[in-house]
C-alpha distance (Angstrom), angle and dihedral (degrees) to the residues before:
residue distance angle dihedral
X1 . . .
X2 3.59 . .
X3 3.97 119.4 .
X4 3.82 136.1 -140.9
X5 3.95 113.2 -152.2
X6 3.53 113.1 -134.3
X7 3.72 96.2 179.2
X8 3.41 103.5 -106.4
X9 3.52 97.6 35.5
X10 3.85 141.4 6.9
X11 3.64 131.2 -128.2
X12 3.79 135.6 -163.4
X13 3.89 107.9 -101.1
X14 4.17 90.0 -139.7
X15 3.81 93.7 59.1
X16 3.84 89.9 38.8
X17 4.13 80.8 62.6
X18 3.62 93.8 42.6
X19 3.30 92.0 54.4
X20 4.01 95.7 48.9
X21 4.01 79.4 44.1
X22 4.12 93.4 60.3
X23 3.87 96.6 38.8
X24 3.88 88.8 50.4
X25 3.74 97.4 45.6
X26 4.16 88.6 41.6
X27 3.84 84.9 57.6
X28 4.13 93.6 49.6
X29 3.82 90.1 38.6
X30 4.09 93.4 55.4
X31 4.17 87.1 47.4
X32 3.85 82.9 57.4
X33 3.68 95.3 41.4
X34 3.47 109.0 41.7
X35 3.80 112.2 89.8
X36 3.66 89.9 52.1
X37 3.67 105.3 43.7
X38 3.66 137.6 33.8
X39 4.04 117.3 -105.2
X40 4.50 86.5 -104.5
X41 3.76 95.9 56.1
X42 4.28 88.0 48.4
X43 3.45 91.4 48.2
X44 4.28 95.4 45.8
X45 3.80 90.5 44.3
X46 3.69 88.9 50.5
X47 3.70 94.5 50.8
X48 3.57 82.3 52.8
X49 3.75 96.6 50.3
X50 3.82 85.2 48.7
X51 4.24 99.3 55.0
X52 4.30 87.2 42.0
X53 3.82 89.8 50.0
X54 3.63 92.0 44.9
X55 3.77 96.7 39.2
X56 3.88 97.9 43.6
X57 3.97 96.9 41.2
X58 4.26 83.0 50.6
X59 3.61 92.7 53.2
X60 4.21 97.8 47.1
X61 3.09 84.4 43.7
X62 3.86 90.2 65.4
X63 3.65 96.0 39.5
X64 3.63 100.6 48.7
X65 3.95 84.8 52.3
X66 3.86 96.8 43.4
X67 3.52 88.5 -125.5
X68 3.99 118.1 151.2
X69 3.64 117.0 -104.6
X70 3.53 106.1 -120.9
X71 3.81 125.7 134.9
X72 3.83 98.9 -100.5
X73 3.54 90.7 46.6
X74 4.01 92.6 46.0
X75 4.16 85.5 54.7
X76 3.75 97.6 45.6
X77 3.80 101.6 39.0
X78 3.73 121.6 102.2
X79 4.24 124.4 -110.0
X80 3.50 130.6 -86.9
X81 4.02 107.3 -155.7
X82 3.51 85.4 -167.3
X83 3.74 93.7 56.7
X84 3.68 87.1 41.0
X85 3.84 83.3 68.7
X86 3.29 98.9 53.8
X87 3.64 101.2 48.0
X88 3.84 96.2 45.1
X89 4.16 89.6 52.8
X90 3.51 83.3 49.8
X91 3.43 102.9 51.5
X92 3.72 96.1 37.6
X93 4.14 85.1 50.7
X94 3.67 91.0 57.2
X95 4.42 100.7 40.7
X96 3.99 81.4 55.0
X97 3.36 100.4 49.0
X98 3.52 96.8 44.0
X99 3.99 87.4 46.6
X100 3.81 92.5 42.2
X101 3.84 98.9 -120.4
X102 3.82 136.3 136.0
X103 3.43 106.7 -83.1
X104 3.92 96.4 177.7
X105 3.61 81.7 56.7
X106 3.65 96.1 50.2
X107 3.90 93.4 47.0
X108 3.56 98.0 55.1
X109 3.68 90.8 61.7
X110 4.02 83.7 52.4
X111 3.59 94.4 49.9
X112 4.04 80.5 61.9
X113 3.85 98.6 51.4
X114 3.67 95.9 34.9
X115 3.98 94.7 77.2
X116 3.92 87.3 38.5
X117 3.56 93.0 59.8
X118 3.95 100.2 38.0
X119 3.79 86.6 53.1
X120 4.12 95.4 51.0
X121 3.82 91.5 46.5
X122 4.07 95.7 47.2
X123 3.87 75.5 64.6
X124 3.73 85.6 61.0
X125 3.73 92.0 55.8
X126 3.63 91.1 48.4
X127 3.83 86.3 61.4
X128 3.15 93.2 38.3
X129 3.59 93.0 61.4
X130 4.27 100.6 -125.7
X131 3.56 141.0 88.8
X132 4.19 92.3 61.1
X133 3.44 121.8 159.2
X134 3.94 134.3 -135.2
X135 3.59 127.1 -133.4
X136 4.01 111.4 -173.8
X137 4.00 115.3 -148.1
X138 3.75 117.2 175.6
X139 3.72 95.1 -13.6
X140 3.76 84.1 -51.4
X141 4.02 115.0 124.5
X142 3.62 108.1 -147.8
X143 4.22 119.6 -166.3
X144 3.92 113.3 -141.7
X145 3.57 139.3 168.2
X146 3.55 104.4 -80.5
X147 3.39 93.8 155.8
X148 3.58 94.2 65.5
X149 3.33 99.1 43.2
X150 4.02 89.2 57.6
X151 3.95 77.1 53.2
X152 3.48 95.2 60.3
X153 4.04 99.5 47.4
X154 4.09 94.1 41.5
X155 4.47 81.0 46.9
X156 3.83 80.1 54.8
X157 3.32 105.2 47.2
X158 4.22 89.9 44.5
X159 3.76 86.2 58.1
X160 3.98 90.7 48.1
X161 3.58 93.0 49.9
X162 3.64 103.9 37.3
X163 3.81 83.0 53.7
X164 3.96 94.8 48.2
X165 3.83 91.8 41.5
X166 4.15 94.1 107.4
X167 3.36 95.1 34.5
X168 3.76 109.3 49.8
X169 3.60 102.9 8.4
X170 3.40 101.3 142.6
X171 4.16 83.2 57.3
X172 3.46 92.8 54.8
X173 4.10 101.7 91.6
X174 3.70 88.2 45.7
X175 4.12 95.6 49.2
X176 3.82 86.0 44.8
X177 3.73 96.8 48.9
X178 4.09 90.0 49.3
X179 3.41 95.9 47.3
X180 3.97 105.8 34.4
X181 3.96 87.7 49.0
X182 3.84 99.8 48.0
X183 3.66 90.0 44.0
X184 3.67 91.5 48.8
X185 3.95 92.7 54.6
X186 3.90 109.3 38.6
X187 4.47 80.2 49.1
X188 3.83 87.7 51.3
X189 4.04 90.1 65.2
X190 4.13 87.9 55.8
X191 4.14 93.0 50.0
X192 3.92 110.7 118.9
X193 3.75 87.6 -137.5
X194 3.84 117.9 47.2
X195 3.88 118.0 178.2
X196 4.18 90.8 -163.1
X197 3.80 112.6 -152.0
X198 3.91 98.8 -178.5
X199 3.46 133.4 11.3
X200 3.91 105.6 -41.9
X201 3.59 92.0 -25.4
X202 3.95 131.5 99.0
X203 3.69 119.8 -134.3
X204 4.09 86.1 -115.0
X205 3.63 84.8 57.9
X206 3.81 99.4 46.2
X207 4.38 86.6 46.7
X208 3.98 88.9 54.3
X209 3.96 94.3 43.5
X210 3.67 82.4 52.9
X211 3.75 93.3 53.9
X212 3.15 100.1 40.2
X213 3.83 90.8 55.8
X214 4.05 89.8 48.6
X215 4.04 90.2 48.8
X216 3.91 82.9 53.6
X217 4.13 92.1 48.6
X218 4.07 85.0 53.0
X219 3.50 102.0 44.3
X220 3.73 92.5 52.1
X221 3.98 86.1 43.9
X222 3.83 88.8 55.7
X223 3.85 92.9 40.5
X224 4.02 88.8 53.2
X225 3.83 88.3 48.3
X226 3.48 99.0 51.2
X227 3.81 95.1 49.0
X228 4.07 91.1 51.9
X229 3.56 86.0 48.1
X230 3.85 90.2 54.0
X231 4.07 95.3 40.2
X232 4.02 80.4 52.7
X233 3.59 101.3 50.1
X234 4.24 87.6 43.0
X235 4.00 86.7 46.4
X236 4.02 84.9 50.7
């Protein structure tokens, strides 16, 4: 990893980012939050948010790479964003339960911070010098930014669902979802390095196509349920 001196010590550049990512997002994520909790519950769930993201993204990050899960391996591997995901809606799923608050609630405010702080840490890998991607043009692979291109879209989609948020924010996991995972597997096929799992597709790839498949199952099961509810209440 590349290093920033800071006289008396140095630090890596890509955590530096990550860090800037998390304070920004915390900021955005209490201006969500804060008519319907108090400023203690914000902070704990964001705590929480913080250990799944680093926990799940850790662990992906070992699977996708076939590396053994050990705990020297789990604190020098790389980050999964997608496992990142996984383990913060997890671990925000269980705090609320066991605290007995609205965790649909809660997630659509993540769904908005999520793409805010995947596109301020791809600028992290940029500095950092990985995650590239390769475009081949007459037999002739080219490197480009990839990273900051995936900056750009997840910037985008922020802006789209920080503006949506009081409108449609019951939408907002399910636009997230659609988005995040499609984006996530048509970018996979430009990566420099590609670990593939089956056929021409990477086992990241094959875990989003099979979320983005379930989000589809749900959405249609909530779209079904709503109009019974609706013929119901006209049939009333």
């Amino acid at each position: 990893m590349k290093t920033l001196n800071c006289g008396y010590f140095e630090i890596s550049t890509y955590i530096l980012i990550i860090g800037i990512a998390l304070i920004i997002s915390f900021i955005v994520f209490y201006k969500l939050c804060k008519k319907d909790y108090n400023k203690l519950d914000i902070a704990y769930i964001y705590v929480v948010n913080i250990l799944g993201l680093a926990i799940g993204s850790k662990l992906l990050s070992l699977i996708l790479n076939s590396v053994k899960i050990s705990i020297y391996n789990f604190i020098n591997s790389g980050y999964s964003f997608l496992g990142g995901i996984i383990g913060s809606i997890l671990a925000v799923v269980l705090y609320c339960k066991k605290y007995k608050l609205d965790y649909i609630n809660i997630l659509s405010n993540f769904m908005v911070i999520y793409p805010l702080i995947y596109s301020i840490s791809k600028i992290g890998c940029f500095l950092n010098g990985c995650c590239y991607g390769i475009i081949n043009i007459n037999n002739i692979n080219y490197n480009f930014p990839l990273q900051l291109v995936d900056s750009a879209i997840m910037l985008i989609l922020f802006l789209i669902l920080f503006m949506q948020f009081k409108k449609q924010k019951t939408l907002l996991i399910n636009i997230f979802f659609n988005i995040f995972y499609i984006v996530r597997f048509l970018e996979d096929y430009f990566r420099e390095s590609r670990n593939i799992f089956f056929f021409n597709f990477t086992l990241e790839q094959i875990l989003c196509g099979i979320l983005i498949i379930t989000n589809i199952i749900i959405i249609r099961f909530r779209m079904h349920k709503e109009l019974n509810n609706r013929q119901n209440r006209v049939t009333l």
